[in-house]
C-alpha positions in Angstrom: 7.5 6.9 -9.1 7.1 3.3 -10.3 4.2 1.4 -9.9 3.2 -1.7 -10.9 -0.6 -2.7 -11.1 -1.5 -6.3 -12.1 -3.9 -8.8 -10.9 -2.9 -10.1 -7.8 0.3 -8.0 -7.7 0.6 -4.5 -6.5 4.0 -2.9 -6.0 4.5 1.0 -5.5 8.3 2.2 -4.9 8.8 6.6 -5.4 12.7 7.3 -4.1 14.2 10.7 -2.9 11.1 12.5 -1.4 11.2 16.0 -0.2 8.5 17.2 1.8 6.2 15.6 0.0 2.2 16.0 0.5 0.6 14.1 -1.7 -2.5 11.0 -1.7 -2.1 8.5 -4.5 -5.3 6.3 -5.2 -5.1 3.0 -7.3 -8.3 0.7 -8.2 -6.3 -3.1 -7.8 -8.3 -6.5 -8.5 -7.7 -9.6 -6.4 -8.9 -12.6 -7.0 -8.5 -13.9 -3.1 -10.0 -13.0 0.0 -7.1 -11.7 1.8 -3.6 -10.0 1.1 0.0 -10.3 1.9 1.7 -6.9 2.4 5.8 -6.3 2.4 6.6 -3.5 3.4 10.5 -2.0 2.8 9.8 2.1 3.5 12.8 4.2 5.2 11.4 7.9 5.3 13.8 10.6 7.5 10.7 12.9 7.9 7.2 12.7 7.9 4.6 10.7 7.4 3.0 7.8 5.4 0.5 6.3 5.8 -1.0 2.8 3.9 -4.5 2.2 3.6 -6.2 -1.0 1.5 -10.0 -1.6 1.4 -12.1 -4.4 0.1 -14.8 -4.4 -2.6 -17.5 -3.3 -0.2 -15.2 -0.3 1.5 -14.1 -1.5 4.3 -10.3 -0.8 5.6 -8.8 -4.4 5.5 -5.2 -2.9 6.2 -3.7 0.2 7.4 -0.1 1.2 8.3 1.9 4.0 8.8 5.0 2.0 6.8 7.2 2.4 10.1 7.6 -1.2 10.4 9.2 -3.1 7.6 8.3 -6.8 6.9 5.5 -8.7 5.8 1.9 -8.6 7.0 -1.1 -10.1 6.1 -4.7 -8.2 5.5 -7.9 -8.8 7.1 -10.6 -11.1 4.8 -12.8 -9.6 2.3 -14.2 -10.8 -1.1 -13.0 -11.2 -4.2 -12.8 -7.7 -6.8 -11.1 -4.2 -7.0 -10.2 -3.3 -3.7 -8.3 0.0 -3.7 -5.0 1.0 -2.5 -3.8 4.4 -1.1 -0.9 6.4 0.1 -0.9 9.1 2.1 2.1 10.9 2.0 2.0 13.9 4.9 5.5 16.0 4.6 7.0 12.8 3.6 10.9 12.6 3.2 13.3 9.5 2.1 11.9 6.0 0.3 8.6 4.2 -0.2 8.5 0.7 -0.9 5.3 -1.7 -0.9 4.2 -4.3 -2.4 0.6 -6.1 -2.2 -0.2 -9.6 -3.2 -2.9 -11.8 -3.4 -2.5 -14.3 -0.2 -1.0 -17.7 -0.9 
């Protein structure tokens, strides 16, 4: 598992999964109002699923990392929005990376 957790740059990337069943939370501070997701996941098996909220709680994006490519969040506010994976019986490569919007 590698993860990289700066301001205004998230990146998560875990290779080789087996069945895994796991949630990983991370607090992540962004100084814009939106985000630009890229999303480069190829799992064989199961399930994962991506889901980023804003300062006040609300879900700004979720995906179940199926579709690579780049998306973009809905608005929030500036802060700590947080970040989680769910990973439900997951097997192969995760790959994501979250940025403030340009």
């Amino acid at each position: 598992l590698q993860v990289t957790n700066a301001a205004d740059d998230f990146q998560l990337q875990v290779t080789n999964l087996h069945n895994v069943r796991e949630t990983l939370q991370y607090s992540w501070v962004n100084t814009g109002d939106s985000a630009s997701v890229n999303q480069a996941t190829v799992l064989t098996g199961g399930t994962a699923t991506l889901t980023i909220r804003g300062p006040d709680n609300a879900v700004v994006y979720q995906s179940d990392l199926v579709g690579n490519g780049t998306f973009q969040s809905a608005l929030s506010t500036v802060g700590t929005w947080s970040i989680e994976l769910k990973l439900r019986g997951a097997d192969g490569d995760v790959n994501f990376r979250v940025q403030k919007a340009p």
